[in-house]
C-alpha positions in Angstrom: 2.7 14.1 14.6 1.1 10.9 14.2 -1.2 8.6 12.3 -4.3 9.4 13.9 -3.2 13.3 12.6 -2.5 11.6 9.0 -6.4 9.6 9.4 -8.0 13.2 10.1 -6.1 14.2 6.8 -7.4 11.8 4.9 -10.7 12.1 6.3 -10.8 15.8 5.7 -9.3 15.6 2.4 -11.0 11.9 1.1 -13.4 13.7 -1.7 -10.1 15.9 -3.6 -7.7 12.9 -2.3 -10.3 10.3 -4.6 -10.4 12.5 -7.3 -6.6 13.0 -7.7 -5.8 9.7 -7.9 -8.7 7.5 -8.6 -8.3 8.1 -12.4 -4.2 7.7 -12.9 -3.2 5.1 -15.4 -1.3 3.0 -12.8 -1.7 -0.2 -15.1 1.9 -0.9 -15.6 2.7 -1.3 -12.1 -1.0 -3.2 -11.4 0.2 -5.2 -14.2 3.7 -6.1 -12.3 2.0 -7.1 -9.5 -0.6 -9.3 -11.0 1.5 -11.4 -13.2 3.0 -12.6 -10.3 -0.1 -13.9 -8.9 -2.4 -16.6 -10.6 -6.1 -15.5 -11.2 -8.7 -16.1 -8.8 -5.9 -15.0 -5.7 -7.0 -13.8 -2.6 -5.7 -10.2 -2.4 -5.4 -7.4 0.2 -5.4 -4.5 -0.7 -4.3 -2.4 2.2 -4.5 1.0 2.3 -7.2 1.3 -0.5 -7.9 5.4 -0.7 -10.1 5.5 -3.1 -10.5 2.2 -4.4 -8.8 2.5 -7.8 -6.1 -0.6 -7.4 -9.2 -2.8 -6.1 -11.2 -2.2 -8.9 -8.6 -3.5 -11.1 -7.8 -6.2 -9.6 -11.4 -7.3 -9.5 -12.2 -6.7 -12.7 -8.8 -8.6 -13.8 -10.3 -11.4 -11.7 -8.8 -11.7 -8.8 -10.6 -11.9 -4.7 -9.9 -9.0 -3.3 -10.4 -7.8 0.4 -9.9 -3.8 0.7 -9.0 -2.2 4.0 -8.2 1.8 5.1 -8.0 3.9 8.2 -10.6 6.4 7.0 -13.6 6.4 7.8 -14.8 8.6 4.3 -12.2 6.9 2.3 -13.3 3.5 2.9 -16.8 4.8 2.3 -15.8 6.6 -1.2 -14.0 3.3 -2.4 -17.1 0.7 -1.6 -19.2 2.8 -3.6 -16.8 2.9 -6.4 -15.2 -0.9 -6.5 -18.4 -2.4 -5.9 -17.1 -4.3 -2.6 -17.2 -3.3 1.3 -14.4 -1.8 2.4 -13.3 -2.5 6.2 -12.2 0.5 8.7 -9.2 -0.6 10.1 -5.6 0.4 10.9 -2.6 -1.7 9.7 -1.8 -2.3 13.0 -5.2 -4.6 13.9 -3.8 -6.5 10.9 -4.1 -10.2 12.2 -4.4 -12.9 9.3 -2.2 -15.9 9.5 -1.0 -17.3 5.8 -4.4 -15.9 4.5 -3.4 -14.2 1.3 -1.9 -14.9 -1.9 -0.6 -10.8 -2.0 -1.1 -7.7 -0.2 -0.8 -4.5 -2.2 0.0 -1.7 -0.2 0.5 1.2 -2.7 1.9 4.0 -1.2 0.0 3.9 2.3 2.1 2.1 4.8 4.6 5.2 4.0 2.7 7.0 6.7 4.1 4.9 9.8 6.6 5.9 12.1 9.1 3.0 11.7 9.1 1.6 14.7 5.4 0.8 13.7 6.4 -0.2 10.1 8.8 -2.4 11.5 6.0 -4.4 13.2 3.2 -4.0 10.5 5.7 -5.4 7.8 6.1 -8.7 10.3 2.3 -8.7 10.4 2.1 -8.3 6.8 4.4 -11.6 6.4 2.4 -13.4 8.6 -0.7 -12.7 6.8 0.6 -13.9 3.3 0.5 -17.4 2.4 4.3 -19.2 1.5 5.7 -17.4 -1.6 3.3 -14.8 -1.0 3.8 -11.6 -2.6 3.6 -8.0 -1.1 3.8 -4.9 -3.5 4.5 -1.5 -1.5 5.9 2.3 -2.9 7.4 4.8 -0.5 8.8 7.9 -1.4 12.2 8.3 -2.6 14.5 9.5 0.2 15.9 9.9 3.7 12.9 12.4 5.0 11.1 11.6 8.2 8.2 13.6 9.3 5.3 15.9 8.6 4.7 16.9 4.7 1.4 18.7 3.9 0.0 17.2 7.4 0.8 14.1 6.9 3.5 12.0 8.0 6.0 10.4 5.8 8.9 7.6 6.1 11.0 7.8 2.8 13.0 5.4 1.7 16.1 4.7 -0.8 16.8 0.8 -2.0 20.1 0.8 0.7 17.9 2.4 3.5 15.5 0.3 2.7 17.3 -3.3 2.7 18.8 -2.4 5.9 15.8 -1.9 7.2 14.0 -5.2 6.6 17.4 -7.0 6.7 16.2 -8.5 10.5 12.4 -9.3 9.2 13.4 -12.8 7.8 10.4 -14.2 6.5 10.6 -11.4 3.2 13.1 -10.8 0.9 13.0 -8.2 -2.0 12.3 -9.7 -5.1 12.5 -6.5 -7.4 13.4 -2.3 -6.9 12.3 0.1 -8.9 12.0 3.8 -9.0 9.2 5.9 -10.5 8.3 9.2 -11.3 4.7 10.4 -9.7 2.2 9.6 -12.2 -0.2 12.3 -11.0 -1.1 15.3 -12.5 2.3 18.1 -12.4 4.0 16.0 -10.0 6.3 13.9 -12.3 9.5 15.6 -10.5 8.4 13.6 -7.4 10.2 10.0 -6.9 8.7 6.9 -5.9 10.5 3.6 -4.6 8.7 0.5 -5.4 9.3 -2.7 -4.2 8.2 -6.2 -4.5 9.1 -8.4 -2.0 8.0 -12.3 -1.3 7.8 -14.5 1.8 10.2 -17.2 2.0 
């Protein structure tokens, strides 16, 4: 199991994937993330899906540049946020101190963590100083295939050990969710909000 297995999911699933969660009221969290950034900030958005998150943050005037590894999902979130959306995987990330904040709502989840390891370093480098990266994985200690996808979980312990070597972030806040989707409130999510020193 691997990402390029996740990307066919994604790809094969993009229309009911969109629909799911293009409409969820995810203001409160948006909101988190956008008070912490002054208007007119250049944000990634980085693993769009459908394109909800960019379309807020562009109508709550902010730059945004929007990036996925699907093919149809990038496709499905241009037409909806009004802005092209690049193809590309979050390992070909390669800014240096470009952005203001990189949103990463619940995609980089999908990575093996030897490759989240290395894509959270890339994401550091691409932030500007005191930059600001907003990321949700789910709550946990599962590895693996779910629904054919794969899945790195976290827990706020798990998790601090984890970046504890990548010294250019630290965590700023932790918080845990419930899914905001549709009859899946049950599920938990970790959210984090971290900033480069």
């Amino acid at each position: 199991m691997n990402s390029s297995t996740t990307l066919d999911y994604y790809n094969q699933n993009a229309q009911s994937f969109a629909l799911g969660t293009v409409s969820v009221d995810f203001h409160e969290t948006q909101d988190r993330f956008l008070k912490l950034l002054d208007k007119g900030s250049l944000v990634l958005d980085f693993g769009c899906g459908s394109g909800r998150d960019t379309k807020y943050f562009l109508e709550h005037g902010m730059h945004v540049e929007a990036i996925d590894g699907s093919e149809e999902l990038c496709r499905i979130a241009s037409d909806y946020a009004g802005i092209p959306v690049k193809q590309m995987l979050f390992q070909e990330l390669k800014e240096t101190e470009k952005y203001d904040g990189i949103w990463a709502c619940s995609s980089i989840l999908h990575l093996l963590k030897q490759e989240l390891k290395v894509v959270l370093m890339k994401m550091a480098d691409a932030l500007k100083e005191q930059g600001i990266i907003y990321t949700s994985f789910k709550y946990g200690n599962f590895e693996g295939e779910r629904n054919g996808r794969y899945f790195t979980d976290f827990t706020e312990d798990t998790f601090r050990d984890f970046i504890a070597d990548i010294t250019e972030i630290r965590i700023e806040e932790v918080w845990i969710t419930g899914d905001v989707r549709q009859g899946r409130n049950e599920e938990k999510w970790l959210n984090l909000i971290m900033r480069k020193n």
